[in-house]
C-alpha positions as CSV (number, residue, x, y, z in Angstrom):
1,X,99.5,103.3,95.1
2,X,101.8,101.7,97.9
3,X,103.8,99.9,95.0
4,X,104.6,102.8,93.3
5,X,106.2,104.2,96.5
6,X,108.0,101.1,96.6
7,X,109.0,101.6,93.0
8,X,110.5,104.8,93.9
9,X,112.4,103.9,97.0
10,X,113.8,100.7,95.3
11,X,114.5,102.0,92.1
12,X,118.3,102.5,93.8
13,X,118.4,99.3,95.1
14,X,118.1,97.4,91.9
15,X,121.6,98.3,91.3
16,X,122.3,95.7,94.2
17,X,120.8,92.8,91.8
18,X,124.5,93.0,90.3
19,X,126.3,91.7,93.2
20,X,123.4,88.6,94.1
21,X,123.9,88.1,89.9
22,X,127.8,87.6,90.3
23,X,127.5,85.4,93.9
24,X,125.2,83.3,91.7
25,X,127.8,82.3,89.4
26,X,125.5,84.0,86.3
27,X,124.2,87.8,85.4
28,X,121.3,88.9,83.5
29,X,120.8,92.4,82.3
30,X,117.6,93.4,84.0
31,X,116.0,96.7,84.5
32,X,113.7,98.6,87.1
33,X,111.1,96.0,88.4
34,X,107.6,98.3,87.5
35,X,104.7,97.5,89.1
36,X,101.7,97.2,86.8
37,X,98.0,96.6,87.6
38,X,97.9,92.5,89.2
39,X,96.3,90.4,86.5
40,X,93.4,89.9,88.1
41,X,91.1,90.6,91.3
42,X,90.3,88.1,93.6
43,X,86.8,86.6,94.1
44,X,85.2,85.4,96.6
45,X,84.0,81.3,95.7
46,X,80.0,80.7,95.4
47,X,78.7,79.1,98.6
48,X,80.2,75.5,98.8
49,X,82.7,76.3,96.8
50,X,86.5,75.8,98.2
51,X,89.0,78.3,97.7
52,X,91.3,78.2,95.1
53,X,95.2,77.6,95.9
54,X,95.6,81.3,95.4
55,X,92.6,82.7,97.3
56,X,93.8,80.5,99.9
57,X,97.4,81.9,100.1
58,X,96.4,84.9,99.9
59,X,93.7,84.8,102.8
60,X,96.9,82.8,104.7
61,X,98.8,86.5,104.3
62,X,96.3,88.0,106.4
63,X,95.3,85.2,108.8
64,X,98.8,83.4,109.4
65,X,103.0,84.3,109.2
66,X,102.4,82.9,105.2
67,X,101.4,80.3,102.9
68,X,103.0,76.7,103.0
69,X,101.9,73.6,101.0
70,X,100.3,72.5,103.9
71,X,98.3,75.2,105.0
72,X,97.9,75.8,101.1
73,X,95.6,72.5,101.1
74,X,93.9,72.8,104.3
75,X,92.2,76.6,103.3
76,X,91.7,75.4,100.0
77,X,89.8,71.9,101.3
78,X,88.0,72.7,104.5
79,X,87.5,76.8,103.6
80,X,87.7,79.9,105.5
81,X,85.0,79.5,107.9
82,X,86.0,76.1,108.7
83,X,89.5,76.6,108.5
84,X,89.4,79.8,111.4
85,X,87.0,77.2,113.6
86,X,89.6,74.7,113.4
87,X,92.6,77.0,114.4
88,X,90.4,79.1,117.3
89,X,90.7,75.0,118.8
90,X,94.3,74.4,118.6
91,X,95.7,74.3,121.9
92,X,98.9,77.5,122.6
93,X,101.7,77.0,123.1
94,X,103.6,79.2,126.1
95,X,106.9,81.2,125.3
96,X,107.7,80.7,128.9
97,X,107.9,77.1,129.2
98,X,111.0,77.3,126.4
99,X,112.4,80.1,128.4
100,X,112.2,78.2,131.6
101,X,113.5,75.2,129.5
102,X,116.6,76.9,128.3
103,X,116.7,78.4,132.1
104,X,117.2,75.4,133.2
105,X,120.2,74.3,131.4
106,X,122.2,77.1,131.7
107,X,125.1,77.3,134.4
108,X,124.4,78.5,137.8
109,X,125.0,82.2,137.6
110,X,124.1,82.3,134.5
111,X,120.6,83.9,133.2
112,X,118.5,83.9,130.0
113,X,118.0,87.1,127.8
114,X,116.1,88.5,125.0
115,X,117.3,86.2,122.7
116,X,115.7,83.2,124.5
117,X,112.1,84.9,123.6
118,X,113.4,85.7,120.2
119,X,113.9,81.7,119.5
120,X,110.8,80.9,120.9
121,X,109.0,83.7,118.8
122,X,110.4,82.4,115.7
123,X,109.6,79.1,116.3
124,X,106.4,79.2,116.7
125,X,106.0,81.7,113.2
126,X,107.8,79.2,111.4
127,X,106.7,76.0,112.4
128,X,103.8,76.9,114.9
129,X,100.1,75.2,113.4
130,X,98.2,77.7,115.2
131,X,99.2,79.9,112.9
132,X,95.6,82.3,113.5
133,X,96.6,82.8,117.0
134,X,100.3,83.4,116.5
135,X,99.2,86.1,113.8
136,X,96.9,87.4,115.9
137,X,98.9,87.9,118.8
138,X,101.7,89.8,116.7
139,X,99.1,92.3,115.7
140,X,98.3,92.5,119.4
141,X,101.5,93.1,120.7
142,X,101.8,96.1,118.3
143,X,98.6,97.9,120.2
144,X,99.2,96.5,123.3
145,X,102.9,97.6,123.4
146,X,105.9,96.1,125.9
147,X,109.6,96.5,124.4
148,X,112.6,95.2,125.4
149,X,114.2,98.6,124.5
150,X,113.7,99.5,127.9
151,X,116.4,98.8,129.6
152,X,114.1,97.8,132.7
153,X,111.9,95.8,131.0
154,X,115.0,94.1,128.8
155,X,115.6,92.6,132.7
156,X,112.8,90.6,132.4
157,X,112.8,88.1,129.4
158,X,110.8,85.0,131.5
159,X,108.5,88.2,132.1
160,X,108.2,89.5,128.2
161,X,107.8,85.8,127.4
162,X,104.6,85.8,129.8
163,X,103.0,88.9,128.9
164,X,103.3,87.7,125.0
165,X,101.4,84.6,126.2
166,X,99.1,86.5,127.5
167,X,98.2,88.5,124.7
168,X,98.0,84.9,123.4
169,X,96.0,83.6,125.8
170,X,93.4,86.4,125.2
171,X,93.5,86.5,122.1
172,X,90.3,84.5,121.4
173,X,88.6,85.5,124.2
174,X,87.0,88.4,125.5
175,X,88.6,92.2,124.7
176,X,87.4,92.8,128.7
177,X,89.8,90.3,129.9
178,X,92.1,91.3,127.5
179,X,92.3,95.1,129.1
180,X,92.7,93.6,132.1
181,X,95.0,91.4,132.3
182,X,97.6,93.8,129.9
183,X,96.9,96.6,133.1
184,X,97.8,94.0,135.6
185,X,100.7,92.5,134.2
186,X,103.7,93.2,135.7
187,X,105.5,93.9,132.6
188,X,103.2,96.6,131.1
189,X,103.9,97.9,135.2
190,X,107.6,98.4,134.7
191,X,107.3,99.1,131.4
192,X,104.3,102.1,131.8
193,X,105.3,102.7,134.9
194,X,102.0,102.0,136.5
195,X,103.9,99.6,138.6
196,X,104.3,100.9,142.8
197,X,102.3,103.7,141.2
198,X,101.8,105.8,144.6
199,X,98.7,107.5,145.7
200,X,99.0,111.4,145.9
201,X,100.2,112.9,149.3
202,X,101.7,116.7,150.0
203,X,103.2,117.9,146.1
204,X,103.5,114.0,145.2
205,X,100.7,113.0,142.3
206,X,100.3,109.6,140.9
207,X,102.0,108.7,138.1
208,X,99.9,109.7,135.0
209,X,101.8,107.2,132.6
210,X,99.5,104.1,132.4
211,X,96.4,106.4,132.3
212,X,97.0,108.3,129.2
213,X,98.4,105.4,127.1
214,X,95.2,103.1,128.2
215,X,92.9,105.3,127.1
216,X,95.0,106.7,123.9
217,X,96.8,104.0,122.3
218,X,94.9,100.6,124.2
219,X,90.8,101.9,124.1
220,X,89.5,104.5,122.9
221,X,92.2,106.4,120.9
222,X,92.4,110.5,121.0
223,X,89.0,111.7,119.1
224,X,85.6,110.5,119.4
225,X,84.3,108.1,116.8
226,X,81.3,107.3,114.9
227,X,80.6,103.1,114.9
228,X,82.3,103.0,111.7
229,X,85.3,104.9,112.7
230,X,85.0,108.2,111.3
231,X,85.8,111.6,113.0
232,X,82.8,113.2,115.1
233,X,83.0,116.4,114.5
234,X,81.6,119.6,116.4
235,X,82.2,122.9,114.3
236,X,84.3,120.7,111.6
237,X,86.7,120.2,114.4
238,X,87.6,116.6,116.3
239,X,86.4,116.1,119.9
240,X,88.9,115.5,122.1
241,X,88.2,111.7,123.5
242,X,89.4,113.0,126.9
243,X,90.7,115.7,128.9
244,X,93.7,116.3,131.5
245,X,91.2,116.0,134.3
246,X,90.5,112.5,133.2
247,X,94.2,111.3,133.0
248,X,94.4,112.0,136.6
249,X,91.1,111.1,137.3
250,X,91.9,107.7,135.7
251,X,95.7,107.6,137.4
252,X,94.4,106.9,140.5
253,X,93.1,103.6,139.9
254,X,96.7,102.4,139.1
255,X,97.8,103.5,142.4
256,X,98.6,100.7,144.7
257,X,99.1,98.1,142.5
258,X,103.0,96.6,142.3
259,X,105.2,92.8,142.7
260,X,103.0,90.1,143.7
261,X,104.3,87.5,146.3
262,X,103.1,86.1,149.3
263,X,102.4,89.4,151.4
264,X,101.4,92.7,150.8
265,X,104.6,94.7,153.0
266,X,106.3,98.0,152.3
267,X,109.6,95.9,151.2
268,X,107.5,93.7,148.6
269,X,105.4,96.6,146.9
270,X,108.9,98.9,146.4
271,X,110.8,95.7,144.8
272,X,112.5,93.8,147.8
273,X,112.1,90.3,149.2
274,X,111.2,89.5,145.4
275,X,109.2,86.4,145.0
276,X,110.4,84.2,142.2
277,X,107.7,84.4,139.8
278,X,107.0,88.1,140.4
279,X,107.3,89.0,137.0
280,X,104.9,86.3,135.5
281,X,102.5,87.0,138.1
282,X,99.6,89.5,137.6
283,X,100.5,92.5,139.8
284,X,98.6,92.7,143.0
285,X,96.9,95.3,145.0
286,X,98.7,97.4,148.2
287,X,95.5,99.1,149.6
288,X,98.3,101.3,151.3
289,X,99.0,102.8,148.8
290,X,95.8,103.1,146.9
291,X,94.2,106.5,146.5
292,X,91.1,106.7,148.3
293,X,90.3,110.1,147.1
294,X,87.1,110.6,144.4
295,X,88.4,109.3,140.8
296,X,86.1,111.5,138.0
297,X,87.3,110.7,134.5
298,X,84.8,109.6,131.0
299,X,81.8,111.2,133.0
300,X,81.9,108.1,136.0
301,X,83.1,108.5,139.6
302,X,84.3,106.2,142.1
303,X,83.4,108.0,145.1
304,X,85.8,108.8,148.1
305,X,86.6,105.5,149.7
306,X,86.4,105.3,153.8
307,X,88.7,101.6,153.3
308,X,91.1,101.8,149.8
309,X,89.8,99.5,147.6
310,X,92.1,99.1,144.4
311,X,90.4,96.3,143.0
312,X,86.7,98.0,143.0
313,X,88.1,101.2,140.9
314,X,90.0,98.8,138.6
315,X,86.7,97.3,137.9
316,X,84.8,100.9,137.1
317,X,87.9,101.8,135.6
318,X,88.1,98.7,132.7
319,X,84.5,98.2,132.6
320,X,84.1,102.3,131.4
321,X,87.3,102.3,128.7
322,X,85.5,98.8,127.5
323,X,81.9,99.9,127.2
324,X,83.1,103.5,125.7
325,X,81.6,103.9,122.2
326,X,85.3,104.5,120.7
327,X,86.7,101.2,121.7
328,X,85.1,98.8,119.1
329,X,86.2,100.9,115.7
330,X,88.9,102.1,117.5
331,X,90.7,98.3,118.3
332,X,88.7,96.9,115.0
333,X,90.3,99.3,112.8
334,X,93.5,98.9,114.2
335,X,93.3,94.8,113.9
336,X,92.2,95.6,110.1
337,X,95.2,97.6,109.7
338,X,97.4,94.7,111.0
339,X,95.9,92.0,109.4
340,X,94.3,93.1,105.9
341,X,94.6,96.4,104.9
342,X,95.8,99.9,105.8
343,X,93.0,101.9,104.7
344,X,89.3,99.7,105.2
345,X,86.5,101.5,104.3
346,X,84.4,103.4,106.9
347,X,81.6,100.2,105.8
348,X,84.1,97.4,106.4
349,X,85.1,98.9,109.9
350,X,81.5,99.7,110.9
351,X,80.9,95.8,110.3
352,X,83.9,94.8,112.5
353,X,82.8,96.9,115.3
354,X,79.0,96.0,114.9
355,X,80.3,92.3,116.1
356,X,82.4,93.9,118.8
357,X,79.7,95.6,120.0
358,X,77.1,92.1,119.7
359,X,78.8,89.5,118.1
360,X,74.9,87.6,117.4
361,X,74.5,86.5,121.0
362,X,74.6,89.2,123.0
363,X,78.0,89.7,123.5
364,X,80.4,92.6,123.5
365,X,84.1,92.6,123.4
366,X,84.2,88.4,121.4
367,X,87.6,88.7,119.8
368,X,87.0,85.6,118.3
369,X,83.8,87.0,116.6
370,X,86.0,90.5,116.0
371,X,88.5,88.1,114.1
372,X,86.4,85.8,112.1
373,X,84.6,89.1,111.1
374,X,87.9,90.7,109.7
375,X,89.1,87.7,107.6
376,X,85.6,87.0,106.1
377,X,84.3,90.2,105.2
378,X,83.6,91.0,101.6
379,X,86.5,93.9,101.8
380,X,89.1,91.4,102.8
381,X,87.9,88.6,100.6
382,X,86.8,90.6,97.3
383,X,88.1,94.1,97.5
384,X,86.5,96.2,94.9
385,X,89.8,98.6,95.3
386,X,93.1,96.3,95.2
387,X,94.8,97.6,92.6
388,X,94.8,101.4,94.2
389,X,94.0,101.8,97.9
390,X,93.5,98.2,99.4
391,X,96.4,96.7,100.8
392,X,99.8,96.9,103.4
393,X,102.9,97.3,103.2
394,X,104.4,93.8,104.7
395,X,106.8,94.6,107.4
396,X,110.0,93.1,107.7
397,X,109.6,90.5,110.6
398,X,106.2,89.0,108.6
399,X,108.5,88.9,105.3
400,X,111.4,87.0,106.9
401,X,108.4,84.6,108.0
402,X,106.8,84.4,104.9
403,X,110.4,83.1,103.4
404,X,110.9,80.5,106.2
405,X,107.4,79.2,106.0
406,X,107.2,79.3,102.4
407,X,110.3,77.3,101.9
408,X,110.0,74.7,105.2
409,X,112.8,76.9,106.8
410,X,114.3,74.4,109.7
411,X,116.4,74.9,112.4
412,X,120.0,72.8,113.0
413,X,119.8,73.3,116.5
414,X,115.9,73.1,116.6
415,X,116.2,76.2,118.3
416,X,115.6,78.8,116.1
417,X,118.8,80.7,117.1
418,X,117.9,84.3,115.2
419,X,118.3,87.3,117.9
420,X,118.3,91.1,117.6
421,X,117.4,92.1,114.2
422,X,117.2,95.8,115.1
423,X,120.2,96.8,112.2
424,X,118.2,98.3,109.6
425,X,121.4,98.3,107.4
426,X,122.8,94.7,108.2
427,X,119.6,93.1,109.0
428,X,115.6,93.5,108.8
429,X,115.2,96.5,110.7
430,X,112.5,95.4,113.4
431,X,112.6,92.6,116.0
432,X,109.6,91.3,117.5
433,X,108.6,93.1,121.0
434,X,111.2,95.5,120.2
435,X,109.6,98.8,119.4
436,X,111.0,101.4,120.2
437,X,108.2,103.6,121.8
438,X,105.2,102.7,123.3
439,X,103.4,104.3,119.8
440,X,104.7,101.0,118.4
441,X,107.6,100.4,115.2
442,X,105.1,102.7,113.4
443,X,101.5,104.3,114.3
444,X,98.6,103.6,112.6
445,X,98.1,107.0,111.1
446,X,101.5,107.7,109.6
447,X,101.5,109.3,106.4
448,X,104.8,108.9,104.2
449,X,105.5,112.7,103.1
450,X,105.0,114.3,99.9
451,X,103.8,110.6,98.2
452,X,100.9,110.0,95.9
453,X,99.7,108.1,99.3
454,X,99.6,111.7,101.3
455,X,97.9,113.6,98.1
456,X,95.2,111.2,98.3
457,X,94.7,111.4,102.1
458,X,95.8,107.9,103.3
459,X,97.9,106.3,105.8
460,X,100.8,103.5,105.2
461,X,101.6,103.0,108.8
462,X,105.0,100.6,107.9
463,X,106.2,103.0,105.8
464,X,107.4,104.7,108.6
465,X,110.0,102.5,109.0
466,X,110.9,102.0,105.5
467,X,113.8,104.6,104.3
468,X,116.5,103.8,101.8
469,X,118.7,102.4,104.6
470,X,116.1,99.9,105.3
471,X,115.1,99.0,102.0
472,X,119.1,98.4,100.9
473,X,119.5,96.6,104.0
474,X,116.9,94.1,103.8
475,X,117.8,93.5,100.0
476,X,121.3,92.7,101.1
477,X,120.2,90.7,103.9
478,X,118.1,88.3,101.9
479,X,120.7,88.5,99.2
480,X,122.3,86.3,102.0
481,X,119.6,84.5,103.7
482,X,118.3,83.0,100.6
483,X,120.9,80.6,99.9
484,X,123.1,80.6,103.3
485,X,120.5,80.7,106.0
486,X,120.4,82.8,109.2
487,X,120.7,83.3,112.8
488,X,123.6,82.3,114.7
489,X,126.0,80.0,112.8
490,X,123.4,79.6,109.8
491,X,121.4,78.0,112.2
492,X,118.1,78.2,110.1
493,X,117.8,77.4,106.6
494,X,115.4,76.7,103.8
495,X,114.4,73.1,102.2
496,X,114.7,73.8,98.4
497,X,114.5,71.0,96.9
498,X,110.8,70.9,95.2
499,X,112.2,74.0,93.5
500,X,115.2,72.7,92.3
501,X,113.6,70.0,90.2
502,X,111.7,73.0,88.6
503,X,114.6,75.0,87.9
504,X,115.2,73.7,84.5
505,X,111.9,75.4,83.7
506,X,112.1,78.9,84.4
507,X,108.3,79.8,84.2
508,X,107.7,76.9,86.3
509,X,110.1,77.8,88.9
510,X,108.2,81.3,89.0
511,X,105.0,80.4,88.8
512,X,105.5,78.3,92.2
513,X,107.6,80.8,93.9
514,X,104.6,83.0,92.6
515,X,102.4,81.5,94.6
516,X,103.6,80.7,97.4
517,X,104.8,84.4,98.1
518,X,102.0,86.3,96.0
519,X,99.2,84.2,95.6
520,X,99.9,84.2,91.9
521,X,99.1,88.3,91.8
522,X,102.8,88.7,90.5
523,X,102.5,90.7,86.8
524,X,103.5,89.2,83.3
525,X,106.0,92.2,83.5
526,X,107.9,90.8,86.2
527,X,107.3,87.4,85.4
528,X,109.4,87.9,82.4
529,X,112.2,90.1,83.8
530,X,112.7,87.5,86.4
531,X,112.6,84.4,84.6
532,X,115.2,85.9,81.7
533,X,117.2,86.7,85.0
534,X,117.0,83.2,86.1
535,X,117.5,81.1,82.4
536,X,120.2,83.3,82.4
537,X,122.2,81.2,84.9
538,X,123.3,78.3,82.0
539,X,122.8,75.1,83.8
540,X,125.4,72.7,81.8
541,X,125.0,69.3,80.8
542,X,128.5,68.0,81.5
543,X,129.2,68.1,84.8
544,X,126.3,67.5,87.6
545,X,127.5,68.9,90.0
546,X,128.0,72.2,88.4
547,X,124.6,71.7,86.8
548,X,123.6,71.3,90.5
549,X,124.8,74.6,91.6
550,X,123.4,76.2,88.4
551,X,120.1,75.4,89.3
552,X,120.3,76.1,93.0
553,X,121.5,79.6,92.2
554,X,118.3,79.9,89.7
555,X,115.8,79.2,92.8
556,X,117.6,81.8,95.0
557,X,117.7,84.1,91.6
558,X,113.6,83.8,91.6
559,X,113.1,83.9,94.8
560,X,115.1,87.0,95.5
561,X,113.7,88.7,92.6
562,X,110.3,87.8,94.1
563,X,110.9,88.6,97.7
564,X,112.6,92.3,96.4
565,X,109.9,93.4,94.4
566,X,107.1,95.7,94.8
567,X,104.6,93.9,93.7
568,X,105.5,91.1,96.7
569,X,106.1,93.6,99.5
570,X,102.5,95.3,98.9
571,X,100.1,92.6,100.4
572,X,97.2,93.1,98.3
């Protein structure tokens, strides 16, 4: 159902096909790329059996930044199971130490940016081996959201880069410690404003910022859940999760809680004397300002306190939002959502957040059990529905990876020099840690208007940031990228050359750009369209260096074709 949206808002674009044609050097007459019912549905192999190479890319679409040969042949030899196990052990690698790296070079006076985190973030999609965790932590960072489209937090790139690592280092741990150390670190302070939050005093109230967003978009969401993530409902109405009363109830926890640094004065918890890793260091508490007034909100209480004591609310506080009923289907559909599929069954969520809740042992909150649940359920790994509902939209940032990875894109400067990408008409329309709002580059429940998605009452969250400004721009861009590279001074280009010595062979050339990109789920419709486009370009047999060229401009032909149509951009 997604790819027939898609067919609709890209139905203009294919006029663009013309102008990639010409810079090719060839043309092919080639209509409106329909997408028809995938040729077959995956299964799920008999116990011992390995997954096939195209099982295997497509469980790397959900579990990694995409397929490459070598992650190809390590799914398909050791399995799933095996394969998560072996990434949960690879050791992370921290964004800060390359901004402190770059820091370090630059000339007194001189500070790093945004675009310092932006390498780093691209480097590790690209090229990173623990892929599991770097996917993981994308998804994170669209729940758990920091931007630097604030103009206070853009101030703070060593900071963004340490908040990402923490939603890294947390990742495959425990969803407790995971709540607690997003509260307390100084970037979601400045950024929620939760940071020198004061306690209330005359007509002064603590700011209510932090509290609402922690309990609507972090926990527990707006309306109360059942375990599998449908509605309760009193009177066929929603209930309300929470009430006003508990937002300021709740925002009086994160009072008293600003810079950390070697004291706990007046000058250090309103900004001055600022210690030089203040914003990688977990915010600390200022009793001073704490209220010490009774906090009610989710039906606890901290009672009044005769000595403030920040640190013992913060505990009732995390320790309510991470026990409340909502917050396993709430967080488990929302991971599902990122990783596999916008709409999972009320069945396939209730199983997620059953291993939230006790993941075998006895414990609540494993993110590591939460993970290995998502990627290995029957839903994810045999979906009785892919050819209507199942499925996502892929976004533009996991598309760009999914080219650089697929095609061993390497950096000249080994640097990964690709900044803002914000230009929906020039570029991809979305840079990571970039959102602008706290509700993320899209929310979970959006619902593209008057669409065959809305008449059949389901979400398609990235659609809301697909328009046909977006969807020309990112055809244009990759018009580009394909054969020239990107970032800063073509910086970052693909390795070709296993394609190449296919080009000869149209359906051969497919068929591998296929699978890399698709998992081989690309229709015999398609498949034809784009290999006539492709044998189109006439590779001559007189001159080799021509015939050279001809057969480059067929493997960026294919993969264009590939990378533009619906049948690609709907992860199924």
């Amino acid at each position: 159902m997604a790819a027939t949206i898609f067919k609709q808002r890209f139905r203009i674009s294919i006029l663009l096909l013309s102008f990639f044609l010409a810079s090719c050097g060839g043309s092919a007459n080639i209509g409106p790329l329909t997408p028809v019912k995938p040729p077959t549905t995956p299964t799920t192999p008999p116990t011992g059996t390995a997954p096939t190479q195209e099982e295997a890319v497509r469980f790397l679409a959900q579990a990694s930044f995409g397929a490459n040969t070598t992650s190809i042949s390590s799914v398909s030899s050791s399995g799933y199971a095996a394969w998560i196990d072996g990434q949960f052990a690879k050791p992370q690698k921290l964004h800060r130490t390359y901004v402190e790296s770059i820091a370090a070079t630059l000339p007194a006076g001189t500070n790093v940016n945004a675009n310092q985190f932006y390498e780093s973030f691209w480097q590790q999609a690209a090229t990173g081996d623990d892929q599991l965790r770097q996917r993981v932590t994308y998804a994170l960072s669209q729940i758990f959201v920091v931007s630097f489209a604030d103009s206070s937090v853009n101030n703070y790139p060593r900071g963004v880069a340490s908040y990402y690592d923490t939603l890294t280092t947390h990742a495959f741990g425990n969803f407790r410690n995971l709540l607690e150390a997003v509260s307390l670190h100084p970037m979601m302070g400045v950024y929620l404003t939760s940071l020198r939050n004061q306690k209330e005093s005359g007509t002064r109230v603590p700011d209510e910022n932090y509290a609402r967003e922690v309990m609507q978009l972090f926990t527990i969401g707006l309306n109360e859940l059942n375990p599998d993530g449908t509605l309760k409902l009193a009177n066929g109405k929603p209930i309300e999760t929470y009430t006003n009363a508990d937002i300021t109830g709740l925002a009086k926890v994160f009072t008293g809680w600003s810079w950390a640094g070697p004291d706990k004065s007046d000058t250090r918890f309103f900004g001055g004397n600022a210690d030089a890793n203040r914003e990688i260091s977990p915010m600390q508490s200022y009793p001073k300002y704490h209220s010490t007034s009774e906090k009610k909100f989710l039906g606890v209480t901290v009672p009044v306190q005769t000595s403030a004591d920040p640190e013992a609310s913060l505990r009732v506080a995390m320790d309510r939002l991470f026990n409340h009923s909502n917050t396993g289907p709430f967080i488990s559909n929302q991971l599902i959502q990122r990783l596999v599929t916008s709409n999972p069954s009320p069945q396939y969520v209730g199983r997620v957040a059953a291993v939230f809740a006790n993941n075998g042992k006895g414990v609540r909150g494993d993110m590591k059990a939460v993970v290995k649940a998502i990627l290995t359920d029957s839903e994810a790994r045999t979906p009785t529905n892919v050819t209507s509902n199942f499925g996502k939209l892929r976004e533009p940032v996991l598309r760009l990876a999914n080219w650089m990875r697929a095609f061993d894109a390497q950096s000249t400067s080994s640097r990964f020099l690709l900044g803002n990408m914000d230009d929906p008409l020039s570029s991809i329309g979305q840079t990571p840690m970039r959102s602008p709002t706290v509700f993320n580059f899209y929310r979970s429940g959006y619902v593209p208007p008057n669409t065959t998605i809305a008449t059949a009452n389901l979400v398609a969250p990235e659609f809301q940031i697909t328009a046909e400004t977006s969807v020309v721009g990112y055809l244009n861009f990759m018009r580009d990228v394909i054969p020239n590279g990107t970032g800063s001074s073509r910086d970052i280009k693909a390795n070709y050359t296993s394609l190449i010595a296919l080009a000869d062979t149209p359906d051969k050339l497919f068929d591998r750009v296929s699978l890399l990109l698709a998992a081989n789920r690309l229709s015999a419709d398609l498949k034809t369209k784009v290999t006539t486009a492709a044998g189109s370009v006439t590779i001559p047999t007189n001159n080799p260096t021509t015939a050279d060229t001809a057969r480059r401009n067929r493997v960026y032909l294919t993969i264009f074709l590939v990378m533009a149509s619906p049948e690609y951009l709907v992860q199924q």
